[in-house]
GUSE-59420 format. One line per field, with one value per residue: residue in one letter; residue number from 0; z, y negated, x negated of N, C-alpha, C in turn. Coordinates in steps of 0.1 Angstrom, whole numbers, m for minus. Each point is the difference from the previous one (the first is absolute). Example, Ala and Ser with C-alpha at 12.3 -4.5 7.8 and 13.67 -1.06 7.14 Angstrom:
! GUSE-59420
code [a	s]
pos [0	1]
nw [78	m7]
nv [57	m11]
nu [m132	4]
caw [0	0]
cav [m12	m11]
cau [9	m9]
cw [0	8]
cv [m12	m11]
cu [m9	8]
END
This chain:
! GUSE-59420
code [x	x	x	x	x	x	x	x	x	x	x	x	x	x	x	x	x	x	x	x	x	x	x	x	x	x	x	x	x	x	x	x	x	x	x	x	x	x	x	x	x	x	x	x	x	x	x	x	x	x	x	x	x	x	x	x	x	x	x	x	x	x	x	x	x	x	x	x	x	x	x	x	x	x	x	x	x	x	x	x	x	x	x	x	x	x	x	x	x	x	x	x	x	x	x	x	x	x	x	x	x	x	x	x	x	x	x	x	x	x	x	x	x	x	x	x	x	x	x	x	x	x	x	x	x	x	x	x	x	x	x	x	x	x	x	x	x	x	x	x	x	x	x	x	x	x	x	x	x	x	x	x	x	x	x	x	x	x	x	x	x	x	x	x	x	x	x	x	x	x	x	x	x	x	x	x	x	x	x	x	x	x	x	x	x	x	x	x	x	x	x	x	x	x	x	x	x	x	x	x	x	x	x	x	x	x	x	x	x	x	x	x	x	x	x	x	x	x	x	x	x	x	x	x	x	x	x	x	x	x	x	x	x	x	x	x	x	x	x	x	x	x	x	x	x	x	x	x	x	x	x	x	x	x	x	x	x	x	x	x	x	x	x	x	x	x	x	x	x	x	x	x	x	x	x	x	x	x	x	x	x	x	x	x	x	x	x	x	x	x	x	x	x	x	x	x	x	x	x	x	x	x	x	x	x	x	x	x	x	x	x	x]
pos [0	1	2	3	4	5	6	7	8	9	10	11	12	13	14	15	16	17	18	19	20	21	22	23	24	25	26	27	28	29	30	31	32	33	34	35	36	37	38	39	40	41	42	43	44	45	46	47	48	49	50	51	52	53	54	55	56	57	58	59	60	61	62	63	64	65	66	67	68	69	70	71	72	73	74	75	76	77	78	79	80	81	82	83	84	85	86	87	88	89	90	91	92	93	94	95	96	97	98	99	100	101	102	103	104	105	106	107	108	109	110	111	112	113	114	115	116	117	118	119	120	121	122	123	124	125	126	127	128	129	130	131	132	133	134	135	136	137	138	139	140	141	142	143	144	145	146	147	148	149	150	151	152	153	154	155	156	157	158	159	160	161	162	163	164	165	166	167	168	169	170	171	172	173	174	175	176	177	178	179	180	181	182	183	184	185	186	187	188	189	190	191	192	193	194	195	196	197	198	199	200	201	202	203	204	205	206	207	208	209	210	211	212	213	214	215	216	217	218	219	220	221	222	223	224	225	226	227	228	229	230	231	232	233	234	235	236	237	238	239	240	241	242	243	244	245	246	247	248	249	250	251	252	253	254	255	256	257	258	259	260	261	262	263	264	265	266	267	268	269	270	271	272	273	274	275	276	277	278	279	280	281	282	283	284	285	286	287	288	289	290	291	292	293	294	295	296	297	298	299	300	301	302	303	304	305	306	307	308	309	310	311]
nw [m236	1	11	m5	5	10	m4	15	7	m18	1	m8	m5	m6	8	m1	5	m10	m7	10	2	m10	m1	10	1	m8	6	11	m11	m6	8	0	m15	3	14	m6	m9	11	9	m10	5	13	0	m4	m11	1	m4	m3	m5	3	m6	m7	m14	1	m13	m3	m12	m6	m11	m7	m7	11	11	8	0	9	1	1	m8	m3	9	m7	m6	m6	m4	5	4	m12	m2	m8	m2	m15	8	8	1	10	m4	7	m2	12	m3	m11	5	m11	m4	2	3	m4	m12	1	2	m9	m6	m5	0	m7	m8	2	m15	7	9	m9	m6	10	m1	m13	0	9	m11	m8	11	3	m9	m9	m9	m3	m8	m12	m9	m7	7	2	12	9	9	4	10	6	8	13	8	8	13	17	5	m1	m10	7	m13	m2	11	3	m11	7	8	m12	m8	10	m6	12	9	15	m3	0	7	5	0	4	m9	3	m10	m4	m7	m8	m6	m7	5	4	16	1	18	3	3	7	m4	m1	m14	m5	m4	15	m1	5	10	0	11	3	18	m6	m6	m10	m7	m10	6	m13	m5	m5	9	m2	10	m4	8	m8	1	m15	0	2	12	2	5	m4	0	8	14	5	3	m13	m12	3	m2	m14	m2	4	m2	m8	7	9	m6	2	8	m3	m2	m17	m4	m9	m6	m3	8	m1	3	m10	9	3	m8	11	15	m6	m12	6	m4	m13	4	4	14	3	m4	11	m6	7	m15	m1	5	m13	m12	0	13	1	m11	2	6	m4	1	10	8	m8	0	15	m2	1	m7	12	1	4	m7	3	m2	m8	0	m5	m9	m1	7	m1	m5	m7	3	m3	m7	m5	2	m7	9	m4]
nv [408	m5	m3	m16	3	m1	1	11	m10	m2	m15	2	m4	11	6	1	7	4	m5	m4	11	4	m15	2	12	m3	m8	11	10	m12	m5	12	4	m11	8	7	1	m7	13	7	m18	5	m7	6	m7	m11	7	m1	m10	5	11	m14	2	m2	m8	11	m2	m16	2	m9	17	m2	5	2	11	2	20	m4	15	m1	4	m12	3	6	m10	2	m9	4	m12	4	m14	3	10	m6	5	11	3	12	m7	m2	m2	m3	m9	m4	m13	m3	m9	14	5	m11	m4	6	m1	m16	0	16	m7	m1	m4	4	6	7	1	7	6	4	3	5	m1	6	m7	8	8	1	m2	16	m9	m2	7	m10	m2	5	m1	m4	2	m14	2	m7	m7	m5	3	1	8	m3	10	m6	13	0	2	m10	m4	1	m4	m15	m4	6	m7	m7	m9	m3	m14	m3	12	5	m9	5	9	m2	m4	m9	13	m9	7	m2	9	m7	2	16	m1	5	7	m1	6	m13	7	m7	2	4	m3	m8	11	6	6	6	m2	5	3	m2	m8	5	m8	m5	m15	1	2	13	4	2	2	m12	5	m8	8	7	10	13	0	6	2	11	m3	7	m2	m8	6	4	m8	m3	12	m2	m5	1	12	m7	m4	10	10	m10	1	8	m2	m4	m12	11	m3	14	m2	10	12	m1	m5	14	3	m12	0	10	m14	6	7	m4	m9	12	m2	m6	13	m8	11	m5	8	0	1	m3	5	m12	m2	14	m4	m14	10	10	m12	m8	9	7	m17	2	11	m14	2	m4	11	m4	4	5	m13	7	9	12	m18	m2	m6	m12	m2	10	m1	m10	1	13	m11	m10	m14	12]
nu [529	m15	2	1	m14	7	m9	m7	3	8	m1	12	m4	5	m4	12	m2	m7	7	7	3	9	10	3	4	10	5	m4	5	8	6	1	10	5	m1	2	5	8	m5	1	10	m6	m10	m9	m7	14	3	m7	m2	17	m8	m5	7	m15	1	m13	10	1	5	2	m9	m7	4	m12	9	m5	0	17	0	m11	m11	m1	m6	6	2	10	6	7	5	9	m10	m6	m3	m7	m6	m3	m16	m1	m9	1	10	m2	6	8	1	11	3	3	m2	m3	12	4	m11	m1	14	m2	3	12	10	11	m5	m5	13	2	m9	4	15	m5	m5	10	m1	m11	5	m16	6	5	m9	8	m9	2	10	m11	7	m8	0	m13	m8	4	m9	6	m9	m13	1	m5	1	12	7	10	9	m9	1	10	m1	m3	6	7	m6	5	4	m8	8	m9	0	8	m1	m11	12	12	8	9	2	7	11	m1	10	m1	10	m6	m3	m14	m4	m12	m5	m10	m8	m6	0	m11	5	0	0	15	m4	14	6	11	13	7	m11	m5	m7	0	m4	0	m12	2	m5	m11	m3	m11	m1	m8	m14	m3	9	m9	12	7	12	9	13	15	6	6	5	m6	1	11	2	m7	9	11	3	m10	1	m15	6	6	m7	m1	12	m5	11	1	13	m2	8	m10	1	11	m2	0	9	2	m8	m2	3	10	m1	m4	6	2	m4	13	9	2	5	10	1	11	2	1	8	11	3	7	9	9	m1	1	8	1	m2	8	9	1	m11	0	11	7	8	7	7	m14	3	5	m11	15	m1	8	3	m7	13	0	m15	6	6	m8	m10	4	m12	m6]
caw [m2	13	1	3	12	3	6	11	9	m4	1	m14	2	m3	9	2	20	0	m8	8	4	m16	m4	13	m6	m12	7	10	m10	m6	13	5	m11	6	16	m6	m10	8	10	m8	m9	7	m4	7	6	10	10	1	11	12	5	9	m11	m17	m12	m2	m12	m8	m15	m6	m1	12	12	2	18	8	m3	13	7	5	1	m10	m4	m12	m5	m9	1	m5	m1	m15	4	m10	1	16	m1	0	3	11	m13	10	5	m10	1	3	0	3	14	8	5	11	12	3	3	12	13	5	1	m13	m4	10	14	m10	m7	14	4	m7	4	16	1	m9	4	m2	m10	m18	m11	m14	m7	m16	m2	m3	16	14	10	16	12	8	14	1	9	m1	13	m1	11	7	2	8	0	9	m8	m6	14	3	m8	1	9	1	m9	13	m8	5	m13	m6	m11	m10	m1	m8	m18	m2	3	m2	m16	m4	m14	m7	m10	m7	10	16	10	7	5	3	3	m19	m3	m18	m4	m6	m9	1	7	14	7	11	7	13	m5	m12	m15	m2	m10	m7	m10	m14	m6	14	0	11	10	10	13	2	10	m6	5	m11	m6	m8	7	m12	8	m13	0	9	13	1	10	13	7	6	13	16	1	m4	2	m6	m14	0	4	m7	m15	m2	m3	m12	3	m9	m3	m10	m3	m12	m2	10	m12	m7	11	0	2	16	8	m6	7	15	2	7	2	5	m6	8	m3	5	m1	m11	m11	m8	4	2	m11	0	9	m13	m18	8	3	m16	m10	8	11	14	9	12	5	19	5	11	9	0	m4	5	m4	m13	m2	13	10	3	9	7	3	9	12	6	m8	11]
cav [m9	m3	m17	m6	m1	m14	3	m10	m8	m11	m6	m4	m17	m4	0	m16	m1	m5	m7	m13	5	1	m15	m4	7	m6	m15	4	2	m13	m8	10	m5	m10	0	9	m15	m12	10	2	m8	m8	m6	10	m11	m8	16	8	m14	3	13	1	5	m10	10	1	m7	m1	m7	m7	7	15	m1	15	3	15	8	5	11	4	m10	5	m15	m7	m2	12	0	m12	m7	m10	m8	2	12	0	15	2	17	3	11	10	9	m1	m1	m16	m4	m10	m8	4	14	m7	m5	14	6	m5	m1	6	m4	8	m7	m10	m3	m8	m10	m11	m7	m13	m10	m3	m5	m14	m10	m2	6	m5	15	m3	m6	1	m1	m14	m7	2	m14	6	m4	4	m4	m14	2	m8	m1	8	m9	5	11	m2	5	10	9	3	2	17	10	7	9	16	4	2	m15	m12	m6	m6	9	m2	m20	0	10	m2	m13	5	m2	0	6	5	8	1	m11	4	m5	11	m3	14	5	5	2	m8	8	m14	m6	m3	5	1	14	m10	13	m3	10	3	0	m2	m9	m3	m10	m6	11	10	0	0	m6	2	m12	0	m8	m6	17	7	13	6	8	m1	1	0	m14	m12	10	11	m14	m4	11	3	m14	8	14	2	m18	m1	m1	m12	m7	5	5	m2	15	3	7	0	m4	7	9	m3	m12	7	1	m13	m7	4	m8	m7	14	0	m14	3	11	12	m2	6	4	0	5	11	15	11	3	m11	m3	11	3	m9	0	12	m5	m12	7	5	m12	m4	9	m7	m3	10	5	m9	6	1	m7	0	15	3	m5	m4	m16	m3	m7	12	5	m15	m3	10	4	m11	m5	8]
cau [m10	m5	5	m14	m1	m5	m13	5	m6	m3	16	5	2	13	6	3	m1	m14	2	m4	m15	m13	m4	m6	m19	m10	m3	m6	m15	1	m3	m13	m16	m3	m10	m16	m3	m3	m11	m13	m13	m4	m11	m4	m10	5	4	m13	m4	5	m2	m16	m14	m1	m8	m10	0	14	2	11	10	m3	m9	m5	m1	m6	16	5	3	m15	m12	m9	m14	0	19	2	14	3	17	4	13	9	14	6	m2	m14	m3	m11	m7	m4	12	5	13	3	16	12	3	11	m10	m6	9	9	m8	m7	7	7	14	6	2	8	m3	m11	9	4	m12	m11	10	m3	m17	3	m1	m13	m7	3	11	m18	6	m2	m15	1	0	m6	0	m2	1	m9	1	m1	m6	4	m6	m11	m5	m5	9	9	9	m2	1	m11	m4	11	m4	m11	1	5	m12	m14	m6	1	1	m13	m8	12	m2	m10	0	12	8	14	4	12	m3	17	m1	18	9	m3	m12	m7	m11	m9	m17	m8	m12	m3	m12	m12	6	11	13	0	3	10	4	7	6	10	1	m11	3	m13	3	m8	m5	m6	m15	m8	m3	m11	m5	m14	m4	m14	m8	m3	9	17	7	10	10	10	8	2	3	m13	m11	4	m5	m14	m11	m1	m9	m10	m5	m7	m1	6	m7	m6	9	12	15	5	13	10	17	10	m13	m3	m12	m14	m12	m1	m5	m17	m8	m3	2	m11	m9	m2	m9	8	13	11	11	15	8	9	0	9	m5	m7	m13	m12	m4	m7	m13	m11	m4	m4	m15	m7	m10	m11	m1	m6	13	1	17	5	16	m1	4	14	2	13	11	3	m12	m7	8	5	m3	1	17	1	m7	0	m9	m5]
cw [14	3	3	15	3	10	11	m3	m7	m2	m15	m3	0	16	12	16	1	m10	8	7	m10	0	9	m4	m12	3	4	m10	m8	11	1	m11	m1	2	m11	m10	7	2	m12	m9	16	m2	6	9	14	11	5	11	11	10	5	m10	m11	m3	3	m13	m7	m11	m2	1	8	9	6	19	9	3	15	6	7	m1	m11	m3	m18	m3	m12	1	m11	m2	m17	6	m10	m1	13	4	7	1	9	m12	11	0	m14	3	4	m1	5	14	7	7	4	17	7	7	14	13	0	m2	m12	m5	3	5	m9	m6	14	4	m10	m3	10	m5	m11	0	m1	m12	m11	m6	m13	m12	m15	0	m1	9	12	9	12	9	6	13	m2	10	5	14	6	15	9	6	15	3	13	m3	m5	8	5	m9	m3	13	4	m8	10	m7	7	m9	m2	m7	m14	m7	m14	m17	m2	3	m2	m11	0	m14	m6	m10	m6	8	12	m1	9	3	3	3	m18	m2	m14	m5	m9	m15	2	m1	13	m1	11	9	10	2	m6	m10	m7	m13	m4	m11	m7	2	12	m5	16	14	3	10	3	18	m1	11	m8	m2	m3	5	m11	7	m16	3	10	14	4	7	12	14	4	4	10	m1	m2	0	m10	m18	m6	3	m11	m18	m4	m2	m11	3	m16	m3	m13	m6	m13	m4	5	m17	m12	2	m7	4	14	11	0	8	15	1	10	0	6	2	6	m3	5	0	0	m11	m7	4	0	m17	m3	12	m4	m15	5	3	m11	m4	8	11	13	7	8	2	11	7	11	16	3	m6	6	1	m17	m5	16	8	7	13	10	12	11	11	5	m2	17	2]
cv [m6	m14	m3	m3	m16	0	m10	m7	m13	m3	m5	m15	m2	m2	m13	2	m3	m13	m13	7	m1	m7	m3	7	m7	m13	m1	2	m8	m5	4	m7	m12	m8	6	m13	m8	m1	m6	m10	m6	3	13	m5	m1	10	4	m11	m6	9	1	6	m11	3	m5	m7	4	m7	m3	12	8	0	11	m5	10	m2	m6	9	4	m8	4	m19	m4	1	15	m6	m11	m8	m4	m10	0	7	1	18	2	13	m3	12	8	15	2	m2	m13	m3	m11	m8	9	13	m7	0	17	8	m5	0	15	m2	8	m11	m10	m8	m17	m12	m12	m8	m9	m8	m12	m12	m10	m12	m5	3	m5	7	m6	m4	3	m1	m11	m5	6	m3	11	m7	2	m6	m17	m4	m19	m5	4	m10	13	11	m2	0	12	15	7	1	18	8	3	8	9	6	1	m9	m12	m9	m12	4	m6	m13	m3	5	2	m13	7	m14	m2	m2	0	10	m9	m13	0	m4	7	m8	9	m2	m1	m3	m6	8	m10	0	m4	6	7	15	m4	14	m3	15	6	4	m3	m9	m7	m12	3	m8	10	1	2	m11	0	m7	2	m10	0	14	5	13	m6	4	0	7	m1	m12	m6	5	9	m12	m6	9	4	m13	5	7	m3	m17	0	0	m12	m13	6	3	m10	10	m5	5	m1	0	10	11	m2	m10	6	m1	m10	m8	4	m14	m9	10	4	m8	3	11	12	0	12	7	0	4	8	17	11	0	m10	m4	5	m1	m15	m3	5	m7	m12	12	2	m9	m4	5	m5	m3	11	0	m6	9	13	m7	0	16	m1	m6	m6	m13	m5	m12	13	6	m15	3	16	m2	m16	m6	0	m6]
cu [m4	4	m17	m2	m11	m17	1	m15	m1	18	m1	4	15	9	3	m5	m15	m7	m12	m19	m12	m6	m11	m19	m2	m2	m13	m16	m3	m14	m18	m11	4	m12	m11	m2	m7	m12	m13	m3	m1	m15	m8	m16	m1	9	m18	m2	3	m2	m13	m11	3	m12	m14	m8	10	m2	19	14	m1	m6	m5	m5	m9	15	1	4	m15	m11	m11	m7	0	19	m1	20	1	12	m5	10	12	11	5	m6	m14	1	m14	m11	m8	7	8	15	6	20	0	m2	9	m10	m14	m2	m1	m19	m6	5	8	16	9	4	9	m11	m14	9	4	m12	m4	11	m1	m13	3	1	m15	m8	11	5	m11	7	m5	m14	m3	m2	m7	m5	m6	3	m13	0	m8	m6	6	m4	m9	m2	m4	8	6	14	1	3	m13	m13	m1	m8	m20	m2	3	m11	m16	m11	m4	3	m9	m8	8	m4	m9	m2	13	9	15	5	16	3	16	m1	14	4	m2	m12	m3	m11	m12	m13	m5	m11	m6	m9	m7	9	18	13	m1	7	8	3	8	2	4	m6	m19	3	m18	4	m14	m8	m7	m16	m6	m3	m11	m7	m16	m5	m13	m11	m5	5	12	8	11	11	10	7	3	m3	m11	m11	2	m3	m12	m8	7	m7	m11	m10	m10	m3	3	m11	m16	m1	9	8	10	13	4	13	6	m14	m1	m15	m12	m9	m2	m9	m16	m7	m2	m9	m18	m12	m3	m10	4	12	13	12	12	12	12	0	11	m8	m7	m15	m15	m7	m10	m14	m6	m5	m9	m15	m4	m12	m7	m1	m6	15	2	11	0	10	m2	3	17	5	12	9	0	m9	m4	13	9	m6	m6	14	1	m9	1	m9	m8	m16]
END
């Protein structure tokens, strides 16, 4: 008769010399779904909002984002605050606060459990349907831009900052218990477009920016930086135009009734996809608007080709 053979490479519990090792992996995998448990009621919302995306529109049970894997102009990313869960209906493919983390940052699942370990201190854990609490940004200071932090950065941005004076103030803000400072831009219904290095953020409610000076054209730009820029680069249009910032392309096909009241208008768009498509739908409804981004052909947007030639 054959004796039973012990298949290598797995150890038999019974064995007392590994006994203390077992325990140890099974501690170790305890421990693991844990950290996963823990991981997936952190607020996915309020994970989005750290990261610099917030919603385009939101109801009691859901919020809908433009995706953060690509540039696109209508929310196609949605959060159930109800389940803590989102799917990208772009991509047909959604989940967890974990397979979150794991896409946006490239990360494997350790490396995604440390990090949002690491953030718990700032972010909300999602709560019973019943109970649905957010965390929004608080605006608790609004004065003349005199941080030197915030100085530096327009200067890395090639931003005079007496230019700056005039359409930006420096916003100080809290999310939670923390306190953040920034570049911010108001849009006509009182909320703010904030920006430092670090981090992009948007106090409530988001909307549009417009700075009339009572012209009969238009100049339409995507955001802070795009406008800031082309008063360098471009004085004249300025002195000439007002200027429209949409703060979010989502809004290119919102604006008709402003857009409507002019007799000329100037397109500043970025140049990639998004933009190329929102410049084609902006000509479509009114074929008296004119592409601009020939002033910055071969870069991505107009501080892109600010920052590469300086403020020449």
């Amino acid at each position: 008769m054959m004796k039973p053979v012990r298949p290598t490479g797995i150890t038999l519990l019974n064995d007392s010399s590994s006994n203390h090792q077992n325990l140890n992996v099974l501690r170790a995998m305890k421990e693991k779904r844990f950290n996963c448990e823990r991981a997936r009621t952190v607020s996915i919302v309020d994970t989005m909002a750290k990261l610099g995306h917030f919603p385009v529109r939101e109801t009691e049970k859901e919020a809908w984002f433009l995706s953060p894997f690509r540039s696109e102009t209508q929310a196609s990313f949605k959060v159930s605050k109800t389940l803590n869960r989102w799917y990208d209906h772009g991509e047909g493919l959604g989940g967890n606060i974990i397979d979150l983390i794991c896409r946006l940052k490239s990360f494997g699942v350790g490396e995604t459990l440390t990090w949002l370990q690491g953030q718990t201190g700032s972010f909300s854990f999602h709560q019973p349907p019943k109970v649905v609490t957010e965390k929004r940004i608080s605006i608790n200071d609004i004065r003349p831009i005199s941080h030197v932090a915030l100085i530096d950065y327009l200067q890395k941005r090639q931003i005079p900052l007496t230019l700056a004076y005039g359409y930006i103030k420096q916003v100080h803000f809290g999310i939670g218990k923390k306190s953040f400072f920034a570049l911010g831009l108001q849009n006509k219904n009182g909320g703010w477009e904030l920006r430092n290095c670090f981090q992009k953020y948007c106090a409530f409610p988001k909307a549009i920016t417009i700075i009339e000076n009572n012209n009969p054209s238009l100049t339409v730009v995507e955001g802070m930086f795009d406008f800031l820029s082309l008063l360098v680069i471009q004085p004249k249009w300025f002195a000439e135009s007002d200027v429209l910032v949409l703060n979010s392309l989502a809004f290119a096909k919102k604006v008709n009734s402003i857009l409507e009241k002019y007799s000329g208008l100037n397109l500043a768009l970025d140049n990639d996809c998004a933009g190329d498509k929102a410049t084609q739908y902006l000509i479509g409804l009114y074929p008296i608007a004119e592409d601009r981004r020939n002033c910055y052909a071969g870069f991505k947007d107009v501080n892109e080709k600010l920052m590469h030639h300086g403020q020449e």
